[in-house]
C-alpha positions in Angstrom: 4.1 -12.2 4.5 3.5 -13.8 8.2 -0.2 -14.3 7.4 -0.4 -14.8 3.6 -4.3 -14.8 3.4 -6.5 -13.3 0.8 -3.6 -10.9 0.0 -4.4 -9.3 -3.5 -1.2 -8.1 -5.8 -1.8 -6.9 -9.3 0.6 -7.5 -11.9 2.5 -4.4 -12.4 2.7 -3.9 -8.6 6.6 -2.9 -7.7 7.5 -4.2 -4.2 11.3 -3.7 -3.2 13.4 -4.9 -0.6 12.1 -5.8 3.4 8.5 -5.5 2.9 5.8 -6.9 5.5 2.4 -7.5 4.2 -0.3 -8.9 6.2 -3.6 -11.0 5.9 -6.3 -9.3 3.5 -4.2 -6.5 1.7 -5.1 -5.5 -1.7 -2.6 -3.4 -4.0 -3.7 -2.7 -7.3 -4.7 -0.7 -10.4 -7.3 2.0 -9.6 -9.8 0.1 -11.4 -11.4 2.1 -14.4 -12.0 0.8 -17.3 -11.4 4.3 -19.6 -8.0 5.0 -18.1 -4.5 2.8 -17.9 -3.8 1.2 -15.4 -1.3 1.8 -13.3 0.1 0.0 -10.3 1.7 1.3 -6.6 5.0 0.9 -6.2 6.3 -0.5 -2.3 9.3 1.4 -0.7 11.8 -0.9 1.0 11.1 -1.7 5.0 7.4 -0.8 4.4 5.3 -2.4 6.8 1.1 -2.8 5.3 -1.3 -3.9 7.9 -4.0 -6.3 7.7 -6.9 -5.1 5.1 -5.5 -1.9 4.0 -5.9 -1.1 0.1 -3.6 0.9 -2.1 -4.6 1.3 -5.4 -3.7 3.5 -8.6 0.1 4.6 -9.8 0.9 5.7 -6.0 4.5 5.8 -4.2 4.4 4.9 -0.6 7.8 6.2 0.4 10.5 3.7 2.7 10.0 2.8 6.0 6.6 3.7 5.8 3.5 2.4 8.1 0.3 1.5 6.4 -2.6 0.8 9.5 -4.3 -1.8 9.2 -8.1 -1.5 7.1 -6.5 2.3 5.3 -7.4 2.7 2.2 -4.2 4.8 0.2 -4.6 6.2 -3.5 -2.4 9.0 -3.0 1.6 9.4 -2.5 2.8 8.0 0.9 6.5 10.2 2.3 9.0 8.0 3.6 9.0 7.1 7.1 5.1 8.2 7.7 2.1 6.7 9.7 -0.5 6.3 7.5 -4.4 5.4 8.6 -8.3 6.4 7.9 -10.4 6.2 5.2 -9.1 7.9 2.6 -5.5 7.3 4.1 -4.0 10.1 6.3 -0.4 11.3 7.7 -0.8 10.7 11.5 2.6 10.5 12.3 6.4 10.6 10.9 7.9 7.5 12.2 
C-alpha cells in the first residue's frame, strides 16, 4: 500500500499474493441490509488505483488493472484494464 490513506477493507475481503492498493480505495460488501453479504476477492499482481470501489461477492481476475476513481461490482478477467463508472474492459493488459 504506497499511500495507505482512507483505504476501506471489509472483513471477509480475500486479497492474495502482490497486490497494490492505493490512497482512498474501498472494497466491500454490496451493502444491503436484506441480502448477505458477501465480499470481493483480489487476484494476485492486481494493481487498484486511487478511489476506485469494488463491492459485492466479485472476482477481479490476476494481473488485473483497476483505474483509478472505477467503481467495479461485477467479475473482473485476468489480465484486464478496468475504468468508468460502472467499471468497464478497456483493455487486456
Amino acid at each position: 500500500m504506497p499511500h495507505p490513506i482512507g483505504i476501506v477493507i471489509g472483513d471477509g475481503v480475500v486479497i492474495h499474493d502482490d497486490v497494490t492498493i492505493f490512497q482512498n480505495v474501498t472494497l466491500g460488501s454490496h451493502g444491503k441490509n436484506s441480502k448477505d453479504l458477501k465480499y470481493p476477492t483480489i487476484g494476485k499482481s492486481v494493481k487498484i488505483y486511487a478511489g476506485a470501489v469494488i463491492i459485492g461477492g466479485v472476482s477481479i481476475g490476476e494481473g488485473a488493472v483497476i483505474g483509478a476513481n472505477s467503481v467495479v461490482n461485477s467479475n473482473v478477467p485476468p489480465f484486464s484494464v478496468i475504468v468508468g463508472v460502472p467499471g468497464r474492459i478497456v483493455a487486456p493488459k
